[in-house]
C-alpha positions as CSV (number, residue, x, y, z in Angstrom):
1,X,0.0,0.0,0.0
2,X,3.0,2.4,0.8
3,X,4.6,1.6,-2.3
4,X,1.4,2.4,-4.5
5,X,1.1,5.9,-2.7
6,X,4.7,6.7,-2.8
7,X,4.8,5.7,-6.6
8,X,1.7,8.3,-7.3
9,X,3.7,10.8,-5.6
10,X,6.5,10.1,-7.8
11,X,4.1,9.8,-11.0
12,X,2.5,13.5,-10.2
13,X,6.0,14.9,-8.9
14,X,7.0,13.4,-12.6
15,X,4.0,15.1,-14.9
16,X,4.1,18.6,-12.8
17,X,7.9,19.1,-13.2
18,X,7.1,18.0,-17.0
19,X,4.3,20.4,-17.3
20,X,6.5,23.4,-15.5
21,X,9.2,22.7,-17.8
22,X,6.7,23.0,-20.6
23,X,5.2,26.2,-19.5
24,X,8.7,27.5,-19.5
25,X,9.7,26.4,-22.8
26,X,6.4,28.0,-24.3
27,X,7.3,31.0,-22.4
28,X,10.8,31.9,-23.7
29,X,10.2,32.4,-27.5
30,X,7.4,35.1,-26.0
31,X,9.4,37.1,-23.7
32,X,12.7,36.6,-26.8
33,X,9.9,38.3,-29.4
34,X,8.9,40.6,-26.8
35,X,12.5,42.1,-26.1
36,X,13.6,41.8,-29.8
37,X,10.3,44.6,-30.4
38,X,10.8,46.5,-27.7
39,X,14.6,47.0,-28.7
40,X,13.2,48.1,-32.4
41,X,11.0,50.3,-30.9
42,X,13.5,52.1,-29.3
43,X,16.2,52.4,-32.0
44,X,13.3,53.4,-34.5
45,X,12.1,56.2,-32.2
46,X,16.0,57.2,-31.4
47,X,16.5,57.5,-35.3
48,X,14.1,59.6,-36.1
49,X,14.0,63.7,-35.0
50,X,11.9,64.1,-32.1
51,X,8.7,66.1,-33.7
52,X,7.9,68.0,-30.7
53,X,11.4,69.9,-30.4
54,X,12.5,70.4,-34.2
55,X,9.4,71.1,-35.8
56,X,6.3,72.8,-36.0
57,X,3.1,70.5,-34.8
58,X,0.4,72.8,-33.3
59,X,-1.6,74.4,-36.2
60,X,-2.1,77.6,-33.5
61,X,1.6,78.0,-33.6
62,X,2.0,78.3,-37.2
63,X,-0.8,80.6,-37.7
64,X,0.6,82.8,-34.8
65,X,4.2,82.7,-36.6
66,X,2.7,83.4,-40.2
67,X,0.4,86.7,-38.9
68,X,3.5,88.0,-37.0
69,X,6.0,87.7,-39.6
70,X,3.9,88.9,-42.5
71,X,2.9,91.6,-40.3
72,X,6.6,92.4,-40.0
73,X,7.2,92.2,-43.1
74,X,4.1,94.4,-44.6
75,X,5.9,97.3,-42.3
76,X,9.9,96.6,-42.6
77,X,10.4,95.1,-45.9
78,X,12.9,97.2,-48.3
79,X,11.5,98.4,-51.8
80,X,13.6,96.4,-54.2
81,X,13.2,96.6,-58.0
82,X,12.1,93.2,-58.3
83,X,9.7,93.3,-55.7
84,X,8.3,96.2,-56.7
85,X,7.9,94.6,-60.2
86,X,6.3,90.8,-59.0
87,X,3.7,93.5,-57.7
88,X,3.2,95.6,-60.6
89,X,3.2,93.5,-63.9
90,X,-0.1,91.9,-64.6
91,X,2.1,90.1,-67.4
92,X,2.8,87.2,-66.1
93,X,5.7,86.4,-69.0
94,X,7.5,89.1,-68.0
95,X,7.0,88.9,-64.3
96,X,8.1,85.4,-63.7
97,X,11.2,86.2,-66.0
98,X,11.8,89.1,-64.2
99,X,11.8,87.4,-60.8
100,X,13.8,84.8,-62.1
101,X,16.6,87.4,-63.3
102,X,16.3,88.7,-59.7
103,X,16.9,85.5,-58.3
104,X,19.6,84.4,-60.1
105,X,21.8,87.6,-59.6
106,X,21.1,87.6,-55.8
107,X,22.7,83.9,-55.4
108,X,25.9,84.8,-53.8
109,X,25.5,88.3,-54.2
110,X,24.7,91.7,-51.9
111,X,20.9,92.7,-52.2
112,X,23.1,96.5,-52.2
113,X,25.4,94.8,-55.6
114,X,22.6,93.7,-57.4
115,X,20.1,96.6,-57.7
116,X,22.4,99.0,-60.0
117,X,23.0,95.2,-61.9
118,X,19.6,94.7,-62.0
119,X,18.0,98.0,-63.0
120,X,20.7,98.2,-66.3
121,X,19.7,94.5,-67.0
122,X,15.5,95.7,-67.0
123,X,16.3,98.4,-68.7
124,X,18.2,96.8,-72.0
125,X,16.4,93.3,-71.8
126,X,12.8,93.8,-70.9
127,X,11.5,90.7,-72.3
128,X,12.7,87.5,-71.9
129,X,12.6,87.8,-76.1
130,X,15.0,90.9,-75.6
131,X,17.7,89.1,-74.2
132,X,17.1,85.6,-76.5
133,X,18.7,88.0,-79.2
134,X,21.2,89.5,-77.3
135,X,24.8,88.3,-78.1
136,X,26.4,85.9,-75.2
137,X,29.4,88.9,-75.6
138,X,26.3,91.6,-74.6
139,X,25.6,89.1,-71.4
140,X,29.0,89.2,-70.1
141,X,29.6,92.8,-70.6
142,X,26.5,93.5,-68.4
143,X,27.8,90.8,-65.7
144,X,30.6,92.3,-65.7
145,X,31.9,92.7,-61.9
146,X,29.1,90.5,-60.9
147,X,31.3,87.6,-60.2
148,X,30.0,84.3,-60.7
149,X,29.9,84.4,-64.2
150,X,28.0,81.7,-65.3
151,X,25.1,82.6,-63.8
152,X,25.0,85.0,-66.7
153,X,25.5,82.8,-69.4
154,X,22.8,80.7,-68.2
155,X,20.3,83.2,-68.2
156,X,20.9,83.9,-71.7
157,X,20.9,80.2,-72.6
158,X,17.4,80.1,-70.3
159,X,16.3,83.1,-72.3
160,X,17.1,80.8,-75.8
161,X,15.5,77.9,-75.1
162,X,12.6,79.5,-73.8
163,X,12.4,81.4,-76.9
164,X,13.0,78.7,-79.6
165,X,11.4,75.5,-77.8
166,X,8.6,77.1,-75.4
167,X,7.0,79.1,-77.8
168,X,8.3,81.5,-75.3
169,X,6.3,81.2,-72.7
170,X,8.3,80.7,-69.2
171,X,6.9,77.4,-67.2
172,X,3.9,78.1,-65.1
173,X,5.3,75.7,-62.0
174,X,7.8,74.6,-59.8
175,X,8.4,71.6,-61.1
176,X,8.7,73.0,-65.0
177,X,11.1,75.6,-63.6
178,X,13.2,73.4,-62.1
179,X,13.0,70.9,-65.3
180,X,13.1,73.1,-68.3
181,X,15.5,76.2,-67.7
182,X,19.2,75.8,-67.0
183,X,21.2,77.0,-63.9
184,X,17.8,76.7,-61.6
185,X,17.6,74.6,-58.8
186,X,15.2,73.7,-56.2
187,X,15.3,76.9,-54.3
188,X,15.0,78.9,-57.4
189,X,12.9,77.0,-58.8
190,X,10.3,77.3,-55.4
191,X,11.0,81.1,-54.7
192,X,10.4,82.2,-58.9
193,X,7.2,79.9,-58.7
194,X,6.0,81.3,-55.3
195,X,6.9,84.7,-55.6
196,X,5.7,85.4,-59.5
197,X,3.2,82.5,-60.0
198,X,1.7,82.0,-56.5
199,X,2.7,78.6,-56.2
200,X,2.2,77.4,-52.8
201,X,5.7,75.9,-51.9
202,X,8.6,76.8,-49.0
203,X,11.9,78.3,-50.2
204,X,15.2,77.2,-48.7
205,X,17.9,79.7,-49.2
206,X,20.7,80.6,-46.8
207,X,18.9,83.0,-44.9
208,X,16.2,80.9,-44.2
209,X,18.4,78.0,-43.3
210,X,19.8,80.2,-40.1
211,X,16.4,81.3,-39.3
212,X,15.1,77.8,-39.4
213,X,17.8,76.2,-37.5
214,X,17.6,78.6,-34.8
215,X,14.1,78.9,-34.4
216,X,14.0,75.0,-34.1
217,X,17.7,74.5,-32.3
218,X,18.7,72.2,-35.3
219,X,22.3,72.0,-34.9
220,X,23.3,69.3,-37.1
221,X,25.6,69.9,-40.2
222,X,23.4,72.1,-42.3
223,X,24.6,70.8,-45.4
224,X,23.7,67.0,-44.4
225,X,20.4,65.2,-46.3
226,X,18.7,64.7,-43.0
227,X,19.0,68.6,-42.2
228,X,18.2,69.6,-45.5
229,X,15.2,67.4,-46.3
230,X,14.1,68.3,-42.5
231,X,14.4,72.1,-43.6
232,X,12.2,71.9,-46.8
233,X,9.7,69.9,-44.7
234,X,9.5,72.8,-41.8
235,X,9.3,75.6,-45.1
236,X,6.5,73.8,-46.5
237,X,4.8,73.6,-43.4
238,X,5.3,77.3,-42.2
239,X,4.5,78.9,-45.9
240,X,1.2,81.0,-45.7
241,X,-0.9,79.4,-48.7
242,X,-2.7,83.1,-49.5
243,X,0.8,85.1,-49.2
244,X,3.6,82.3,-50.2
245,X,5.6,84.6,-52.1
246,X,5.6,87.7,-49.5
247,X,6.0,84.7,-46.7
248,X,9.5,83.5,-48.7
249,X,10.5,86.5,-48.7
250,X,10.0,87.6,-45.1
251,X,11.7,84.5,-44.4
252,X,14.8,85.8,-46.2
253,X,13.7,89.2,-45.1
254,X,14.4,88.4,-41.5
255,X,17.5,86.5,-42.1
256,X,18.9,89.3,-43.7
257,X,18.4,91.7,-41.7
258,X,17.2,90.7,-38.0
259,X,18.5,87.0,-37.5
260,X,21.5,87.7,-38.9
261,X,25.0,85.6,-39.4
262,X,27.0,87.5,-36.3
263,X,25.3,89.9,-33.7
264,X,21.7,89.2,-34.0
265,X,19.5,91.7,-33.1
266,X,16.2,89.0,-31.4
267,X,15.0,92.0,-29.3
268,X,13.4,93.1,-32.5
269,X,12.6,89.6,-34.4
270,X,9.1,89.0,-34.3
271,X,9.2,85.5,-34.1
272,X,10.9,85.0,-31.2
273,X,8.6,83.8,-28.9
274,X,9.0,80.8,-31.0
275,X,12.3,80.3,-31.1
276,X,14.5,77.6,-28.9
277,X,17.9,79.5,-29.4
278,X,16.6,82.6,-28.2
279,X,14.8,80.5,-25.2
280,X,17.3,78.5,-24.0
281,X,19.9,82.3,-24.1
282,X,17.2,83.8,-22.2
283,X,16.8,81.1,-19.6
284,X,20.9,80.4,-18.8
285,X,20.9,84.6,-18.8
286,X,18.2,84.6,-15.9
287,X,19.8,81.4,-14.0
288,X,22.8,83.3,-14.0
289,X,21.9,86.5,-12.9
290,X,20.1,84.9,-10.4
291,X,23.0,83.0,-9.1
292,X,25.2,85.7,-9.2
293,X,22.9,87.4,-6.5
294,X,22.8,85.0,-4.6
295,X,18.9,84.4,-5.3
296,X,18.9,80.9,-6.5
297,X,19.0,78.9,-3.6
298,X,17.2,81.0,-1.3
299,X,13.9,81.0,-3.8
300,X,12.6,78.2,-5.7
301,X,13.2,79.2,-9.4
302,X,9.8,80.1,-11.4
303,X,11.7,80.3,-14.5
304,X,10.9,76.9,-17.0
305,X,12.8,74.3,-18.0
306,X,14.8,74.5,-20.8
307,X,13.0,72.0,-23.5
308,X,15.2,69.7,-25.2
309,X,15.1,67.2,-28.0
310,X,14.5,64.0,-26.0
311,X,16.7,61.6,-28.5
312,X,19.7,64.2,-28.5
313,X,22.6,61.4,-28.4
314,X,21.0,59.8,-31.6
315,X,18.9,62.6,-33.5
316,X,20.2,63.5,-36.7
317,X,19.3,67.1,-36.2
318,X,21.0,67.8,-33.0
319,X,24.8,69.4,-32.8
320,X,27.2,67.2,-31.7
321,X,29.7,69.7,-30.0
322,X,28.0,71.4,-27.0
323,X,26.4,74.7,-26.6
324,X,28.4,77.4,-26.4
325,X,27.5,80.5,-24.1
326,X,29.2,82.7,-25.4
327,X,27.8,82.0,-28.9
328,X,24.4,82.1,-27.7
329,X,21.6,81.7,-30.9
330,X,25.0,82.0,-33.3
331,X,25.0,78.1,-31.8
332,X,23.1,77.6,-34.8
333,X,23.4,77.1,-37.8
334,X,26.4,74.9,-37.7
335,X,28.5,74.3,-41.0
336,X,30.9,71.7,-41.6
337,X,34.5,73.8,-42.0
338,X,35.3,75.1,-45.4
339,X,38.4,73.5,-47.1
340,X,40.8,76.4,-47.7
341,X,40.6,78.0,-51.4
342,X,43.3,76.7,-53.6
343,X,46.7,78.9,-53.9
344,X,47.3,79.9,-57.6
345,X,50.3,82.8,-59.2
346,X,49.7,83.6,-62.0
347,X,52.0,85.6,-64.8
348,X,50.2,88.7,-66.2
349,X,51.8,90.5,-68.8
350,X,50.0,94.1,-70.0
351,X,51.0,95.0,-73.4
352,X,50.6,98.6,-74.4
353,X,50.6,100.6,-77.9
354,X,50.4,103.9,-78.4
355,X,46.6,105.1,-79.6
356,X,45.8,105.6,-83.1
357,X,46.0,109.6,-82.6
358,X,49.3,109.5,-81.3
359,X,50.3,111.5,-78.1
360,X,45.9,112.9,-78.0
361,X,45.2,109.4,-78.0
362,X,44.1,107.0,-75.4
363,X,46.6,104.1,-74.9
364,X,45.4,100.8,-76.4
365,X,45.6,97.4,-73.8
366,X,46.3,94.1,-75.7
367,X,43.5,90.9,-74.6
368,X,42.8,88.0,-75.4
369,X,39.5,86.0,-74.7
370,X,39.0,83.0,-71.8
371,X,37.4,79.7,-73.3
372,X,33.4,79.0,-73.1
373,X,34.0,76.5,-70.5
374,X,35.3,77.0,-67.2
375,X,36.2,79.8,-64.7
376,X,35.5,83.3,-66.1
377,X,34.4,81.5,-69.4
378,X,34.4,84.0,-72.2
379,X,35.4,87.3,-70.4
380,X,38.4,89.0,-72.0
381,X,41.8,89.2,-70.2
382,X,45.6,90.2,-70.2
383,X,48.1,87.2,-71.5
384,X,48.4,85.2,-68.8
385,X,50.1,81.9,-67.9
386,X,49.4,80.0,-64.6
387,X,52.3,79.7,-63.3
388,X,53.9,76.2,-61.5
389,X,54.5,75.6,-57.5
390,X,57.7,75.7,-57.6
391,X,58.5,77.3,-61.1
392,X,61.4,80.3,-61.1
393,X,58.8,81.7,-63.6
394,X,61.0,82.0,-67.1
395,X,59.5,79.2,-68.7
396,X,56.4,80.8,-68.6
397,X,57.9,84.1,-69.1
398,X,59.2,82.6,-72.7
399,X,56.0,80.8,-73.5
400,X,54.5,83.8,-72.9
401,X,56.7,86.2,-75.2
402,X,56.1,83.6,-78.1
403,X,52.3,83.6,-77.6
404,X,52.3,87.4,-77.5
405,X,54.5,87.7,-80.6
406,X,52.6,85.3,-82.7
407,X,49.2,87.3,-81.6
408,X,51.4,90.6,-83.0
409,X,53.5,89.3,-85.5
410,X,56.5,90.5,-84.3
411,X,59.5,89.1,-81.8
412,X,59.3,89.8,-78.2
413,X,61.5,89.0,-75.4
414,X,61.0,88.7,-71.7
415,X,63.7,91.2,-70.9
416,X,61.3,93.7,-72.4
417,X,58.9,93.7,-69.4
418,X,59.2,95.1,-66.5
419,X,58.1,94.1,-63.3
420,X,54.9,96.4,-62.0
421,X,53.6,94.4,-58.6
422,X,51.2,91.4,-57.6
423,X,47.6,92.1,-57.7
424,X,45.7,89.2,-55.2
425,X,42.4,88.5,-55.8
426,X,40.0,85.8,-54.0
427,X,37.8,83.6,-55.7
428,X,35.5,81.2,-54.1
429,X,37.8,78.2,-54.4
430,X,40.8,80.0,-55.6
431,X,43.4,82.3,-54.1
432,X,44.5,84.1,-57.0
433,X,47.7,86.7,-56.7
434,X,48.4,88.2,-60.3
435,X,52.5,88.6,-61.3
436,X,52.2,91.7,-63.5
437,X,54.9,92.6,-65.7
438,X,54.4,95.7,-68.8
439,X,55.9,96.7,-71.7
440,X,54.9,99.7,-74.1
441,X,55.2,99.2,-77.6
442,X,56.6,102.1,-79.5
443,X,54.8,101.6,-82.9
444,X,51.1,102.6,-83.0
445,X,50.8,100.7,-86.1
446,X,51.6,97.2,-84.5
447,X,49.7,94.3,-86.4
448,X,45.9,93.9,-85.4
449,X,45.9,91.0,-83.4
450,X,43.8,87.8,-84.6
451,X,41.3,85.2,-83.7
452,X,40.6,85.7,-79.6
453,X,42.2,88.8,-79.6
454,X,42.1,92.3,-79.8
455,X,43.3,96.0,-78.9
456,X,41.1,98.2,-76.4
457,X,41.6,101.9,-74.9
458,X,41.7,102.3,-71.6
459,X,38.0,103.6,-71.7
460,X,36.6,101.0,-73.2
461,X,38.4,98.3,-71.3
462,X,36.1,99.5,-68.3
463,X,33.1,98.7,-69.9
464,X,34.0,95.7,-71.6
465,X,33.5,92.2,-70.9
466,X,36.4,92.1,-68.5
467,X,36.7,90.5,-64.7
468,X,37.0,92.7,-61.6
469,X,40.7,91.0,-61.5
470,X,41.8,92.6,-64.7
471,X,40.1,95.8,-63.9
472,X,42.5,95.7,-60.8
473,X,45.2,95.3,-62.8
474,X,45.0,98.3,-64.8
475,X,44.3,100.2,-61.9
476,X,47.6,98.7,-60.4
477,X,49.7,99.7,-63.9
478,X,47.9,103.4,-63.8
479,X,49.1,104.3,-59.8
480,X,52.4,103.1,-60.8
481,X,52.5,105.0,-63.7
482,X,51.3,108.1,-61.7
483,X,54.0,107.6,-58.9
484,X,56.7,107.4,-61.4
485,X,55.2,111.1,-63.4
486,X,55.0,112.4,-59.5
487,X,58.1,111.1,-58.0
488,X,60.1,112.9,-61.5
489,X,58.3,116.0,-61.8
490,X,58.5,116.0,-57.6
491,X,61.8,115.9,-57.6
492,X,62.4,118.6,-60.4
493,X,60.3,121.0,-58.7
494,X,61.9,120.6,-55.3
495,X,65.4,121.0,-56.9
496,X,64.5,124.6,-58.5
497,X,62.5,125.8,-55.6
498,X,65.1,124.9,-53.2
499,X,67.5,126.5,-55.2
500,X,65.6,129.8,-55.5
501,X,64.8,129.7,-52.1
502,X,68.0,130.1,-50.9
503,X,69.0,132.5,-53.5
504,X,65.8,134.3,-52.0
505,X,67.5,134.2,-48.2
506,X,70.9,135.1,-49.1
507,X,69.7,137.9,-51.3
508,X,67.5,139.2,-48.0
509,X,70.2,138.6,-45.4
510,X,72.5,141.0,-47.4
511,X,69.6,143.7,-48.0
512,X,68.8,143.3,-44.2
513,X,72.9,143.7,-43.0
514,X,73.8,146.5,-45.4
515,X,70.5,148.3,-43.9
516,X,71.7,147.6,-40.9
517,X,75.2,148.7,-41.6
518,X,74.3,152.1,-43.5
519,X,74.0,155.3,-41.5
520,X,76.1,158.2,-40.9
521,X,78.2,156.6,-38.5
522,X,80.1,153.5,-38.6
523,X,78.4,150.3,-35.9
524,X,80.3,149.3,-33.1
525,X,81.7,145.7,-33.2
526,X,78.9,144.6,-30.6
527,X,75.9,146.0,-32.9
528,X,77.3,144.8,-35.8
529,X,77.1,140.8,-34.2
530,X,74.0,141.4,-32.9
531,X,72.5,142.9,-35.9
532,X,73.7,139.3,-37.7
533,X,72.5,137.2,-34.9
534,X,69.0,138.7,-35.5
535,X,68.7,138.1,-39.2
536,X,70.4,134.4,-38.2
């Protein structure tokens, strides 16, 4: 009877250790699944921008920050040209090629540069058929100190196609813009369609950027995909649908002038209740001067959190260096460190004649043409040679005698120019310094020069399709000339008037001691020193 009980004990014992070990085993693939989602959860949530901190999510806010930066705007906003004509001409032909001239000239360039540019430009191509028929030589005349000389040529090949394969008609949308015409990208493409066609679309320029980046403390390389794409997202949010183009340019209103690159002036933004940069300054600038009088642990502090993007260590839009105090909002935007622009020298040799009038006549400047491809593509220059790192400079000297002399048909040497000075002048990606060297040709009556080249008077080498480096030049070549003319005739006239001058003295100082010594009676020795001691 024991032995029956104590093997049912063992049988049960047997079945619920089975039936434990069973529940377990069913268990584990559940609680494996259940930390495998939980993990993909997490990194999903960590790889992606928190949407509360870096952009815009309550429809209020946006409709608060639209009313108060148009409002802005409608009071502070410059009169521009191009403005002024978006608003004016019910044409819409000519005012989406107008806006797109605008826009084009103002990449890289000075609001203050381009209006003279601009205005000249109107004024000779009104029509985008106008400037189809202009001559590519025309285009880079006008550009001419513009920099960035492509942009230029593009507008004129813009202009062409537009003309020939558009029946010309400029495209009506964003997308077409950005398709059909050459040299426009997406942010031209989005501020010519918003501002002239009323297209309802955000515009990213590099105003805007620093606006948006501070506003929203996106501190990530501004130049990276995830930055970029998360820009265009928070533009197309933001962009008032009834006002896009006067809300674009706001945008690029206030970066220009309020939210600026250095010294900021956010006591008169008005958007900056919504902006983190200028909260989290505000904040640190309270907690400081509170703990600097002593305040901060004798009162609980009223003043708010500083709000943070929760996934900081793995958002792609947060900085990875640390605020910086002493920046402030200038934290943001942060750009990845520009590679230094390459170091070129270059040998320039100005070639001079005599004008065709002889000594009444302007002196003539020989120059030859740049290819149609590549920097400064089809401006007109002085020969030049680029010249090698470590080059003592005659092999380029002689090269370019022999190219000058078959240009003239005649037989130069490089003991024939004389050294004037360097000229330096920055490019984007190039440091440029300019080794001038001159020579004046005698004989007015030197062989016209051939093919890419050709003689031009001083006058009209101003208004010629020249670079603001050449331009330099000549202003170089005319204060030596002028120092040499002033140091010559200087030295002449100092010479003479010295000379006469002391004549002049010498001639008074007798007059004055044979006054002195006339008279009925003869001076004592005493008066007669003193008398020469006074005139000495």
């Amino acid at each position: 009877m024991l032995c029956l009980k104590m093997s049912r004990l063992r049988s049960a014992m047997l079945k619920g250790k089975r039936a434990g070990l069973e529940a377990v085993e069913s268990a584990k693939p559940e609680q494996k699944r259940s930390k495998k989602a939980v993990k993909e959860e997490e990194t999903t949530h960590a790889s992606s921008p928190s949407p509360t901190y870096h952009a815009f999510q309550a429809p209020a806010d946006v409709l608060l920050l639209r009313s108060q930066l148009l409002s802005w705007y409608d009071k502070e906003k410059r009169e521009l040209p191009w403005r002024t004509l978006a608003v004016t001409e019910s044409d819409l032909n000519i005012r989406t090629y107008a806006v797109w001239v605008s826009e084009i000239m103002l990449q890289q360039t000075q609001v203050a540069t381009v209006i003279d540019y601009y205005n000249k430009w109107m004024k000779r191509w009104p029509t985008l058929q106008d400037l189809a028929a202009a001559t590519l030589e025309e285009v880079n005349q006008m550009w001419a100190g513009l920099g960035y000389y492509s942009r230029g040529r593009r507008l004129h090949e813009g202009a062409q196609k537009v003309a020939s394969e558009l029946r010309g008609q400029m495209p009506r949308t964003v997308d077409s813009l950005l398709k059909q015409l050459p040299g426009v990208g997406r942010y031209t493409a989005a501020a010519v369609g918003s501002i002239a066609l009323g297209q309802v679309t955000g515009a990213v320029d590099g105003n805007v950027i620093r606006v948006l980046c501070r506003l929203r403390a996106i501190g990530a390389d501004s130049t990276s995909p995830a930055v970029t794409e998360a820009l265009w997202s928070q533009a197309n949010t933001l962009v008032d649908p009834e006002r896009p183009g006067d809300f674009n340019q706001a945008m690029m209103e206030l970066g220009a002038r309020v939210c600026t690159p250095k010294a900021p002036l956010c006591s008169q933004c008005p958007v900056r209740s919504h902006c983190h940069s200028f909260r989290k300054v505000h904040v640190k600038q309270e907690r400081n001067s509170r703990k600097l009088l002593g305040k901060l642990d004798r009162k609980p502090s009223t003043l708010p959190d500083i709000e943070d993007c929760m996934t900081s260590d793995t958002c792609p839009l947060c900085p990875s260096e640390p605020w910086d105090d002493d920046l402030g909002v200038q934290n943001f935007p942060r750009k990845p460190a520009k590679k230094p622009p390459r170091v070129e020298r270059t040998l320039t040799y100005v070639v001079v004649r005599p004008g065709e009038d002889g000594e009444d006549g302007e002196d003539e400047y020989l120059l030859t043409q740049r290819p149609n491809k590549g920097l400064l593509a089809g401006l007109w220059e002085f020969p030049s040679l680029l010249q090698g790192e470590k080059s003592s400079g005659m092999k380029e000297k002689r090269a370019l005698c022999a190219q000058i002399s078959g240009l003239l048909g005649t037989h130069l040497t490089e003991s024939l120019f004389q050294y004037v000075g360097e000229v330096v002048h920055i490019f984007s990606h190039i440091h440029q310094t300019y080794v001038v060297h001159s020579v004046c040709l005698k004989d007015a009556d030197t062989q016209t020069p051939t093919g890419n080249a050709q003689w031009l008077t001083g006058s009209a080498l101003q208004e010629a399709a020249v670079s603001t480096g050449v331009k330099k030049i000549v202003k170089l070549c005319d204060s030596v000339d002028s120092q040499k003319e002033q140091t010559s005739k200087g030295g002449k006239r100092q010479k003479h008037s010295g000379t006469k001058n002391n004549k002049n003295q010498q001639t008074s100082k007798t007059k004055k001691l044979s006054a002195a010594g006339s008279g009925s009676r003869q001076l004592s020795l005493s008066a007669f020193f003193n008398s020469v001691k006074q005139e000495s």
